[in-house]
N, C-alpha and C positions, 0 to 999 in steps of 0.2 A: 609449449601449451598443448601442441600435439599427441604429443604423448601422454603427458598429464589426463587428459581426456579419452587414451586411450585405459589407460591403468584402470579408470572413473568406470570406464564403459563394461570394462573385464571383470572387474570387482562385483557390476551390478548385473551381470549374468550369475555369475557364482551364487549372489543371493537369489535370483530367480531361479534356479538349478536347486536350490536348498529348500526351496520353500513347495517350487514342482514336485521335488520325492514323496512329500506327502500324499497318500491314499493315488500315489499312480501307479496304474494298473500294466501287466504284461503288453498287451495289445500297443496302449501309448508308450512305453518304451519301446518298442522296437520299431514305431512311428520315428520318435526321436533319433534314435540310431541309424534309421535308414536316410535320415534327412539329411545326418551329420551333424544335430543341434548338439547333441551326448555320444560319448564313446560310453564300451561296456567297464572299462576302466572308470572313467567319470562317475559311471554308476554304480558300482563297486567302491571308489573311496566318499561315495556323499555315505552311503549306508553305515563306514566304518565310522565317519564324522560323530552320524547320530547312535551308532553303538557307544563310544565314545564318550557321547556327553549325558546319556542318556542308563544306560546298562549298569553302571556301579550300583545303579537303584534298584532299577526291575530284578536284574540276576540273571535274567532270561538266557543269557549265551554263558557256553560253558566254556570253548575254543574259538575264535578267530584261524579260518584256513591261513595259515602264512603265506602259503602261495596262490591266493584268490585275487593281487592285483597281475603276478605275471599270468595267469590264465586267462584275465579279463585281456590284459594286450595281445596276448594268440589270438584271442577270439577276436579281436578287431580288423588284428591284423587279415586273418582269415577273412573274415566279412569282405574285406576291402579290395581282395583275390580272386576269390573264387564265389563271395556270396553269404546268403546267411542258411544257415540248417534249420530252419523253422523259427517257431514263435520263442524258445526258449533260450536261443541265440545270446549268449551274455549276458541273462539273466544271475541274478544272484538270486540262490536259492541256498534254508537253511535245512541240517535236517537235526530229528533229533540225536538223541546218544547211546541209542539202543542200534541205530543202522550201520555197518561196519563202509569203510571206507578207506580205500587202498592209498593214503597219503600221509600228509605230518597229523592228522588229527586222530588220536584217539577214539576208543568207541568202548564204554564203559558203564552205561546205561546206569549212572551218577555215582558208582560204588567207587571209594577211597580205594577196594581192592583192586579194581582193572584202571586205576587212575595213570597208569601207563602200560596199555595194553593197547596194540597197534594190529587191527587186522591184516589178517594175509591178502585179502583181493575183498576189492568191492563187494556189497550185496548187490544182488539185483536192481533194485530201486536205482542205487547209486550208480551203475554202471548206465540205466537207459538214463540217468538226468546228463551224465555227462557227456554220453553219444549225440545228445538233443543239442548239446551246445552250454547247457546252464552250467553255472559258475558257482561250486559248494561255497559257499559265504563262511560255513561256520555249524557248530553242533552245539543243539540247543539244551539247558538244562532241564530235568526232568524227574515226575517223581521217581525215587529210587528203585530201580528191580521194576519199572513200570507198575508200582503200589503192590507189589506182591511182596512185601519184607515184614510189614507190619501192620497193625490194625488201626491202631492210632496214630501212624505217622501222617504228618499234617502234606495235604494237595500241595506239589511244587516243592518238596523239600527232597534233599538229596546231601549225602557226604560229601560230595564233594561238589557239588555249585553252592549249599545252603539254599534259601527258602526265595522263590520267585516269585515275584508280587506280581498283581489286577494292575495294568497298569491305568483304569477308568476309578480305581481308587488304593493304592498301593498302602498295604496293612491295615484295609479295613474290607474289600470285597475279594470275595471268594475267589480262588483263580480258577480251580478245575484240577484234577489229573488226569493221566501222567506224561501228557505230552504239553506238559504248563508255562514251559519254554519257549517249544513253538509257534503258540497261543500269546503269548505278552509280547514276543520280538516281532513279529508278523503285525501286531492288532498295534505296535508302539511308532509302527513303519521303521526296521530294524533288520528289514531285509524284505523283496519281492515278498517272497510266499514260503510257505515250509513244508517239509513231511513230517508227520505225526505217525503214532501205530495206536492200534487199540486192541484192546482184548473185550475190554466191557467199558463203554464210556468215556476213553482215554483220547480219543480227537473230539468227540459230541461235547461233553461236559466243557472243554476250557474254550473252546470253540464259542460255543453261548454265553460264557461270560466274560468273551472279550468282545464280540458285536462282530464275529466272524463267519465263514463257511467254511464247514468242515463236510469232510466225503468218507463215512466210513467207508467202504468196496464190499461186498458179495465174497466170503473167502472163495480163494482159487481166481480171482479177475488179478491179483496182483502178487508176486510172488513174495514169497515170506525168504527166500534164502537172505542169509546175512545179517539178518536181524535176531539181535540176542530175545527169545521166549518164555513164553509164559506157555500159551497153552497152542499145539499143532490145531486144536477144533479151531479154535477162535480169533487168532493174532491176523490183524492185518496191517498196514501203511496206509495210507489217503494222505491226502492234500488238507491245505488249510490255508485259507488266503482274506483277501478282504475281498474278494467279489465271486460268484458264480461263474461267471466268466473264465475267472485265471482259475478257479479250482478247478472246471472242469480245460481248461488246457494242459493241468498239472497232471489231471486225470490219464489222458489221452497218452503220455509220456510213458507214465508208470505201467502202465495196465499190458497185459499179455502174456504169453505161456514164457515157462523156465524149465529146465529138466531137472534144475536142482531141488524143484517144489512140484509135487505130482500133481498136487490140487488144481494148479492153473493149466493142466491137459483139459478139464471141462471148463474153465475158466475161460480159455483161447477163443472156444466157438464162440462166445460173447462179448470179447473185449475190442473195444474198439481204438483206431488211431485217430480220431477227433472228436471229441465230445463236444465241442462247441456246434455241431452242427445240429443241437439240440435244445439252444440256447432259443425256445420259442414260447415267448409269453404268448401268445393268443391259445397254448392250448389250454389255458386253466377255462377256456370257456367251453369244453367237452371234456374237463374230468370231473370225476365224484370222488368226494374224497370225506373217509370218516373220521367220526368225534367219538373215543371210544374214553367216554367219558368216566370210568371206572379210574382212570389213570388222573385225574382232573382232582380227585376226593379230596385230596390232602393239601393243597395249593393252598397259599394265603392268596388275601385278597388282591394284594396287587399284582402279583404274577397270574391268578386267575384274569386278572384284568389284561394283562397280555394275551393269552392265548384268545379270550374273546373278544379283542382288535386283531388278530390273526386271522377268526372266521368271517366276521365282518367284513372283512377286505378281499377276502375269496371269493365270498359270495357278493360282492361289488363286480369281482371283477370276471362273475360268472359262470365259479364254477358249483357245479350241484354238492352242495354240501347234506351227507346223511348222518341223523343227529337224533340220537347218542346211538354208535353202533357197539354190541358186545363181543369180544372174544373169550373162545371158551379156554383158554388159558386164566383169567383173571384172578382168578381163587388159586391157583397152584403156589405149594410154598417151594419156592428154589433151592436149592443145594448149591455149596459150591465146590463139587467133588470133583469136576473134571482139572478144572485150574489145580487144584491141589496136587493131585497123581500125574498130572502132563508136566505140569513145574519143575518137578527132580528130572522126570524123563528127558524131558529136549534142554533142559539147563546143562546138564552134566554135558548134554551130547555138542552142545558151543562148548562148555569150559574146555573139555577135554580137548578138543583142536590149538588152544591156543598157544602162543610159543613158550616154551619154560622159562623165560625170565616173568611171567606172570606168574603170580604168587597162590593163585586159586584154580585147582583144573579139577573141582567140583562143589556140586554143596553141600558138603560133608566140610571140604576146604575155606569156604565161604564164611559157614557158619564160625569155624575155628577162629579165621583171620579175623573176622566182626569180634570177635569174646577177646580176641589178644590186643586186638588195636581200638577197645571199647569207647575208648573217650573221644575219639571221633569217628567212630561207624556206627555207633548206637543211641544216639542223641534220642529214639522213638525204637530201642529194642527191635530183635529181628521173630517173633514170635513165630510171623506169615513161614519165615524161612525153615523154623523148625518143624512146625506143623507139615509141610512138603516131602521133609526129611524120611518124616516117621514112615512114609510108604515103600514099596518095594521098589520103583521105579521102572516096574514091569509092564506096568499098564493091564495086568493082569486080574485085579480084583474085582469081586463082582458088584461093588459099591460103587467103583468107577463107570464101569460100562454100563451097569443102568441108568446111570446117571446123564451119561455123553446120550442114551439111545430116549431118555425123558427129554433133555435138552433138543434135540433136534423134532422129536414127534411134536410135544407139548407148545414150545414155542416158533414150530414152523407149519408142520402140515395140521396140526388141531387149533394152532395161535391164530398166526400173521397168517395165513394159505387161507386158512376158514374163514377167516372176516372178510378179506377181499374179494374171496369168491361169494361167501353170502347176499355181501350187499353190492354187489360188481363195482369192484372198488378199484383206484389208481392207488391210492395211499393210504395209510391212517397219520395222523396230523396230532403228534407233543409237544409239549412245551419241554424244548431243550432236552434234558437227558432225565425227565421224570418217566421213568419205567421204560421204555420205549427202548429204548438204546441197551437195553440188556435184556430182552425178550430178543431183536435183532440180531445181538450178541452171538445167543446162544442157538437159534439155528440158524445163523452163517446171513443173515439177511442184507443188505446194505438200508446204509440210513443219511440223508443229509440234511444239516441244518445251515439257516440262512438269520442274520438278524433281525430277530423282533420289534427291537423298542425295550425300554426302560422298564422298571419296576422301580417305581418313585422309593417307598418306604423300606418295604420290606419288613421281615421279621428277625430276629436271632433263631436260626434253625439249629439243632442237634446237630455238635459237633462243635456249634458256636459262633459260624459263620453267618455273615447277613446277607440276605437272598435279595438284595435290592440291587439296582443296576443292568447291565445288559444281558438281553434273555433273549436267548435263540427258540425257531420254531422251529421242530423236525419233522420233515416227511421220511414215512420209514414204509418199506415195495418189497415183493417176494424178493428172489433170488435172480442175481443180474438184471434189475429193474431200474438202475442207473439211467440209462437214456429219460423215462419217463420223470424219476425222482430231479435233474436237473430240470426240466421244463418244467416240473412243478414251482423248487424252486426259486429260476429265474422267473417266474411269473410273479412269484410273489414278490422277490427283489425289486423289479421294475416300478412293481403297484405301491409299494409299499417306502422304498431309501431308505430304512432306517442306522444304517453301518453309519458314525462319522467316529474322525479319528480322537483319541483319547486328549484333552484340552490340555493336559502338562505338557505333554508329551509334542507340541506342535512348534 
């Protein structure tokens, strides 16, 4: 009977252990861990449990690391020795599949061509997660080439994962690209936390519509080595988590100079090794923060109805809201000539590294192998990919460089510089990734969003997708304004809860 009662009692922790993973945060597991309630292994197979039962749907992971339970018993064992290495101690963390990582998993950034293409050494990213202690879980599906392949290819689709679903409504709400992987297995509770990259939109966009926080970075706070590109102006990594909190612990890891990425030599002076010590809601009662309401025009009702529970809540919780404020960027038509001409540049210059049993070492190669193996590389045509081709790859034309030198004046020192200095601003404040996120983009700005709350209706927007469901709100700061953009906001986090986790999915 003894025993019998023992089995009873083990069985009913295991379901309290299953039911605990949901929506817990970095901080509380490594409570648990320090306590001896959870090993990093324990925490490691609940995650694969709910990949498991959960993933054949969403699509969200692309690789499972095979050797992410013997890492998690190093790390225990470790622990149990000598101590823990910080907050990220055991953690499982995913990233996506554009980041290179020196183990069994692939890094292919969703192409059928690099579908067995094994980097040579870490990228950076991947190198500080795992001096920190974290435990790579796994490489997330994403949109293909980070959405630089085609014009029509649909958010979250890739050759080789196929199409990741919303998982707050799976084939019916929008997921985001092109870190849409990260975003569903993160928001599905599917692992800790993840890394994302963005060029324009690619952590903000799925980040808000899965009820997350997403960190684009300031380029040069985080280095870009190892991560297959799009464009040297604008590529970065950030975190993506379910709380303020872990994002900015995820931050703190990531962030800091490399000699492989020159950007982050001015990045260094800025970056710091704990962003939590910024996690301070009473400052939204001393910031000003604008409504640059020009970005607002086009919203339907209910997602307008979002963002004006958003101000309401700021200004509850004190802070000076200036309302409608203008930048003089607003009227500007954009180009998108630097992505184009950077594309062939720093794409050829990964391909070409890579080992010769890889079938593509450029994108002249690329395009070839998509046209030969069409019936599963082209499901959405590589148009993106030919259009890149056509340039010289020199970086040299004058089309380009006006463009890069419009992109940084127009949306940094005449955009985002001018309005905050204007109206002496902490922020300007979007709804999710409407404009904001690629004005940021384009001169190198950082940007984070927090969730908003629901958009009950919604509409069918162009493209076909329905704009209803979880909608993030973004503060978006000059350059290295991180510290301030976290306390924005965790202020609002605090004031506000609205993240809960996805109700299939529980």
């Amino acid at each position: 009977m003894g025993r019998e009662r023992g089995r009873m009692g083990d069985e009913q922790v295991k379901i309290n252990k299953r039911k605990w993973i949901i929506e817990a945060d970095i901080f509380g597991m490594q409570a648990a861990m320090e306590e001896g309630w959870l090993s990093s292994e324990e925490l490691v197979t609940l995650y694969l449990e709910r990949i498991g039962t959960h993933d054949p749907l969403l699509r969200s992971l692309l690789e499972i690391n095979p050797d992410a339970i013997d890492i998690a018993k190093a790390l225990d064992k470790e622990r149990g020795e000598t101590g823990s290495r910080g907050s990220l101690h055991g953690i499982p963390i995913l990233l996506k599949d554009n980041i290179d990582t020196r183990d069994r998993l692939h890094t292919s950034a969703g192409s059928v061509a690099l579908a067995n293409s094994y980097a040579a050494e870490d990228s950076a990213v991947a190198a500080r997660l795992r001096a920190a202690g974290a435990v790579i879980l796994g490489k997330t599906n994403m949109t293909e080439w980070a959405n630089f392949m085609s014009g029509s290819m649909w958010a979250g689709y890739s050759s080789r994962g196929g199409q990741t679903l919303n998982p707050y409504g799976p084939g019916e709400l929008f997921i985001g690209g092109s870190s849409s992987g990260s975003a569903a297995a993160v928001a599905a509770n599917l692992g800790a936390a993840a890394i994302g990259t963005e060029t324009s939109g690619s952590i903000i966009s799925p980040a808000c519509q899965t009820a997350l926080v997403g960190i684009k970075p300031t380029i040069g706070l985080v280095s870009r080595a190892g991560i297959i590109p799009i464009t040297n102006s604008q590529d970065t990594a950030g975190p993506m988590a379910r709380t303020v909190t872990d994002a900015a612990i995820l931050l703190g890891v990531i962030a800091g100079a490399d000699e492989r990425d020159e950007a982050t030599a001015a990045g260094a002076r800025h970056a710091q090794q704990d962003y939590t010590s910024f996690l301070d809601a009473s400052y939204l009662k001393q910031a000003r923060i604008g409504i640059p309401r020009f970005y607002y025009k086009d919203l339907d009702e209910d997602r307008l109805a979002v963002i004006e529970r958003a101000i309401e809540a700021l200004k509850e919780s004190g802070a000076a809201i200036i309302d409608p404020v203008e930048l003089p960027c607003e009227q500007v038509d954009w180009d998108w000539h630097v992505l184009r001409y950077e594309f062939k540049r720093y794409l050829n210059d990964y391909l070409a590294k890579l080992d010769e049993s890889v079938p593509v070492h450029s994108l002249q190669e690329l395009i070839a192998y998509n046209e030969r193996f069409a019936e599963i590389a082209l499901k959405y045509g590589q148009g993106t990919l030919i259009w890149s081709e056509e340039t010289s790859g020199t970086l040299t034309e004058p089309e380009y460089m006006e463009s890069l030198r419009r992109n940084k004046e127009l949306a940094g020192k005449q955009g985002i510089d001018a309005a905050l200095e204007k109206y002496r601003l902490d922020a300007l404040l979007f709804l999710g990734n409407e404009g904001g996120d690629d004005l940021a983009a384009r001169a190198g700005y950082p940007v984070i969003t927090v969730p908003g709350g629901d958009a009950e209706q919604g509409i069918i927007a162009p493209g076909g997708y329905v704009t209803k469901g979880p909608q993030g709100i973004s503060f978006i700061g000059t350059a290295f304004s991180e510290p301030t953009l976290i306390k924005l906001a965790y202020g609002y986090e605090q004031a506000t809860k609205h993240r809960y986790p996805p109700s299939a999915f529980n």
